[in-house]
Residue, then its C-alpha position, 0 to 999 in steps of 0.5 A: x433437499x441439499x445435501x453437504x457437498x453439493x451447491x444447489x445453485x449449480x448442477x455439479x459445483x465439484x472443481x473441473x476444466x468445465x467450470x473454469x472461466x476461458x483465459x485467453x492472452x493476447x500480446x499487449x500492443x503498449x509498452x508500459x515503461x515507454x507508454x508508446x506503442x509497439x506495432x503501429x494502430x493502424x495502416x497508415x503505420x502512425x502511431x499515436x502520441x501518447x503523453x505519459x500522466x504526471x504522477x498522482x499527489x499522495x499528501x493532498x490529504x495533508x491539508x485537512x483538519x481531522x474534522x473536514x478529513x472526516x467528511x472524505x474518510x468513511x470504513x469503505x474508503x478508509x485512509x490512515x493520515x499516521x505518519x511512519x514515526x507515528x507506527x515506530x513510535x507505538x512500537x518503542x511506547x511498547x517496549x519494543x527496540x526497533x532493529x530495522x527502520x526503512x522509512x526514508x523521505x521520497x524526493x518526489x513527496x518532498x517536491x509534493x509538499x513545495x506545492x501544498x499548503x499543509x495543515x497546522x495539525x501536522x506541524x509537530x512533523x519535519x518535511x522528511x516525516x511528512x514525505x514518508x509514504x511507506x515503512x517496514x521496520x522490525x521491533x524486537x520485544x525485549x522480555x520475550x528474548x528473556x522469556x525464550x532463554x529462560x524456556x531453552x534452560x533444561x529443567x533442574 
């Protein structure tokens, strides 16, 4: 029989130093920044040539269709194609006023996109639009400024 506070996979399931996993940590030998080694790899003391990778596309999914999109994109792998006006735009059909908008086109999207050709269904966007990857943004609601000023009033 079990009982609520013990786990009947394990002999004693209570927190301590014994059922942690052992961490060790060891001094990496690769720079990240430089992608070249710190100490040489071997006893010749040569190092490696390592070639740092190109940066990945992030807006190849911008050549396809919702319908051939829809053949990659599934709930365990979900990729969201709206663009950050969209999220801005949702927000002001809301009735929110937006405050804050830190979306701006990243010079490397905006050479990603020279080499992709990009699907019609994104045509009603500028290439700015198109090269924006991320967004924070602030929305005041205008009626719950009204609401907090009416509830700040003592009663009469």
């Amino acid at each position: 029989m079990c009982t609520g506070d013990a786990n009947p996979n394990f002999s004693d399931p209570r927190t301590n130093r014994l059922h942690r996993f052992p961490v060790i940590w060891i001094q990496s030998l690769l720079h990240t920044p430089q992608l070249e080694t710190s100490q040489p790899s071997s006893k010749s003391g040569k190092r490696p040539k390592v070639t740092p990778r190109a940066a990945e596309p992030q807006l190849n999914y911008l050549q396809f269709s919702d319908a051939d999109w829809m053949k990659w994109n599934n709930r365990f792998l979900y990729q969201n194609r709206l663009r950050a006006i969209d999220f801005v735009d949702m927000a002001r059909a809301e009735g929110f006023v937006i405050e804050i908008d830190t979306s701006r086109p990243h010079p490397l999207r905006l050479q990603q996109l020279d080499t992709i050709k990009v699907h019609p269904q994104f045509a009603r966007y500028s290439r700015e639009q198109l090269a924006i990857t991320s967004i924070d943004f602030i929305g005041r609601n205008p009626s719950s400024k009204a609401a907090h000023a009416n509830s700040a009033r003592p009663a009469q």
